[in-house]
N, C-alpha and C positions, 0 to 999 in steps of 0.2 A: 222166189229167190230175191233176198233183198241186195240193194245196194250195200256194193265193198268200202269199207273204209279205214284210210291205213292211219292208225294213231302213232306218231311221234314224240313220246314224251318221255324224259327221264327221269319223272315225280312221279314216284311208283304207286305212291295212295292217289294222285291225281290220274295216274292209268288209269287204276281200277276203276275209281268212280266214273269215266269216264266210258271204257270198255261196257260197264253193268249197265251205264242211262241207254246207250248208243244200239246194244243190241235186247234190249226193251223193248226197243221201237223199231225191231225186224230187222236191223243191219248186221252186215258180217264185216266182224272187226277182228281188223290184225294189228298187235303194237309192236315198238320195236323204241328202242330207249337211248340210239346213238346215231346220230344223223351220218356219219357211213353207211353204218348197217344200212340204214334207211334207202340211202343211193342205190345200193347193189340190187336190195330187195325192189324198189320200183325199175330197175333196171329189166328183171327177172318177171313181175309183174304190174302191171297197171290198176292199181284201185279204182273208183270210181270216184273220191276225193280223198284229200290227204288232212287229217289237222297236224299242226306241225306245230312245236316250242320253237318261239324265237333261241333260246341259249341251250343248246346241246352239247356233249362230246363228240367226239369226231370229226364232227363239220356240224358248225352252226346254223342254223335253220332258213338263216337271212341268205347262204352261200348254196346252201340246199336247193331253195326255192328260185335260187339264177340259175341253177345248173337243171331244173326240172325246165324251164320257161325258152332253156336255150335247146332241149332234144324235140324234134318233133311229135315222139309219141306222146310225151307229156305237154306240150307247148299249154293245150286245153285244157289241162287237168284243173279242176275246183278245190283252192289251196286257202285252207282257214288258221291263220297264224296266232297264235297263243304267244303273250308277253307280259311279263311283271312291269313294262316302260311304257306309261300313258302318257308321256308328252307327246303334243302334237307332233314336232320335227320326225320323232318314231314311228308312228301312226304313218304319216308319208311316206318315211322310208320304205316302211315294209310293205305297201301297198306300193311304190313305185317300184318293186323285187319284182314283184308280179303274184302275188297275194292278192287271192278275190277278197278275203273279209281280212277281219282285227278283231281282237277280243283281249280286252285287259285283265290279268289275272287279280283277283279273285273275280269269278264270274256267275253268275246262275246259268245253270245248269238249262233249265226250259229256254233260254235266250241262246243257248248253243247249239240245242238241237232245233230249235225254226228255224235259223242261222244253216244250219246242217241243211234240212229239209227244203229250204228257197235255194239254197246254191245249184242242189240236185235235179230241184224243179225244171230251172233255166236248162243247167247244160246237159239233161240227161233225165228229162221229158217219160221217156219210156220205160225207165227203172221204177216209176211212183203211178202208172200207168195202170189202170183198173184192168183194161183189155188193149190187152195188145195183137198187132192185125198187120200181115205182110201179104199182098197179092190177093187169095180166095182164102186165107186159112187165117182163121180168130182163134184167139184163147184169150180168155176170161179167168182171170187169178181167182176173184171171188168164187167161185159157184166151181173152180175146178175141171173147166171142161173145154173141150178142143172140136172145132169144128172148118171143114173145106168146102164151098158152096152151102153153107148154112147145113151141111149133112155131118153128123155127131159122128167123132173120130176117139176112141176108147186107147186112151196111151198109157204103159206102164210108167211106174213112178219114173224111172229113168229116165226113158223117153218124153218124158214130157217137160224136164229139167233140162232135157239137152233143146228142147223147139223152144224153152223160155229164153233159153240164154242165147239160141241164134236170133231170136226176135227182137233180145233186145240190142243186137248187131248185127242186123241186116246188113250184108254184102263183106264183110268182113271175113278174113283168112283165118280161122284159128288152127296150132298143129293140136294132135293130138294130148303131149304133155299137157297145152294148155287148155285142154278140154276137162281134161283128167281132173289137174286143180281146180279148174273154176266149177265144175259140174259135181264132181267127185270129192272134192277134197286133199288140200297140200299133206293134209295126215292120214292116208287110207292109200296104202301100196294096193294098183291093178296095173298089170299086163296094159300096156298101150295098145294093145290091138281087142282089148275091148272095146275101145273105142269104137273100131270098124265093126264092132256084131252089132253096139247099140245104135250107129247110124243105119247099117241094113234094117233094121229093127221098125225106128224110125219111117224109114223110107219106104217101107213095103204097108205101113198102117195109113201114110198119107200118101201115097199112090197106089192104090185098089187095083185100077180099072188101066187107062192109058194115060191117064193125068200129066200135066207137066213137073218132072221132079225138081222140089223147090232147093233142094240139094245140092249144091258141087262140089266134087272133090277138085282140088288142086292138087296136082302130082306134084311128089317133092315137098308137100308144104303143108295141107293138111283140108279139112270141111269152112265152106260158108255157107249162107244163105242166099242162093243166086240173086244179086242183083237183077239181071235179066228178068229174072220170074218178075217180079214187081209191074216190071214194066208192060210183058206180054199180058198179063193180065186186066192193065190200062187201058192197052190199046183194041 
């Protein structure tokens, strides 16, 4: 499951080209062409980084990027600003917004995806992560395979899409809807309460025996990846 990335831009052939480099190299890309829009939809969901046009409709990129830096879900978000304005005086500005990078338009394309791929390094370690490992349970991207005490754990595609995506948010509340989108897909209508079959699903292949389930539901709220677990496992 690769890292989300939401493209902001209302230079339709520089979407493209944009969208076509980004998910080449395994990303899932969403664009959106008016810095409103833009708002609502990060409001609705959190990417994993945003590239953003400094001059938009709706709201500008520079008022965009204050309004992301001032909510807390976004406070951390890795923000790569796009500008046709290479004076310096801009260059500051847009970085004193709260913009991790700058990039002057016209750009080379390989110079935005390293760009892309250091930002992601830094804040989100675990998205670029060959094997990822919470408590006794590994999964290994490469080779495809899930194991709890080193003993081989056989997951449906599903299931094993949903233990990626808690892995790569350990201790985190997701509800359902947002399981749905981020596991499933914003374009493929299912029932929310599949959800609850592919978590039992889940939970009965990685607790066998009497294991600890690494599992919590929150009533009211939705599935994380126990915090606790991590820890009992430590100690």
């Amino acid at each position: 499951m690769g890292a989300r990335i939401l493209v902001v831009e209302d230079e339709e052939a520089l979407t493209t080209l944009l969208r076509y480099n980004l998910e080449a190299e395994g990303y899932e890309v969403e664009t959106v062409a008016r810095g409103d829009e833009a708002d609502t939809r990060l409001k609705e969901r959190v990417p994993d980084l945003v590239v953003l046009d400094w001059m938009l409709p709706g709201l500008s990129g520079i008022e965009l990027c204050r309004r992301l830096r001032a909510r807390s879900e976004t406070k951390q978000l890795p923000i790569i600003m796009l500008t046709a304005r290479g004076e310096e005086s801009e260059r500051v500005r847009g970085l004193a917004t709260g913009a991790d990078d700058y990039i002057v338009k016209p750009f080379s394309v390989p110079e935005l995806l390293a760009r892309v791929k250091g930002l992601l390094r830094r804040a989100s370690p675990e998205r670029l992560a060959t094997v990822l490992s919470y408590g006794d349970i590994e999964l290994d991207r490469e080779k495809r395979r899930v194991a709890r005490s080193g003993r081989p754990i056989d997951l449906g595609p599903t299931e094993y899409r949903l233990l990626e995506f808690f892995l790569e948010h350990p201790g985190r509340v997701f509800s359902r809807e947002q399981l749905l989108d981020s596991v499933w897909g914003r374009d493929i209508y299912i029932d929310e309460r599949t959800v609850d079959v592919h978590i039992g699903r889940l939970r009965k292949l990685l607790n066998p025996g009497r294991e600890q389930d690494p599992i919590r539901t929150v009533r009211g709220a939705g599935y994380a990846l126990d915090d606790r677990f991590a820890k009992s496992e430590q100690a």
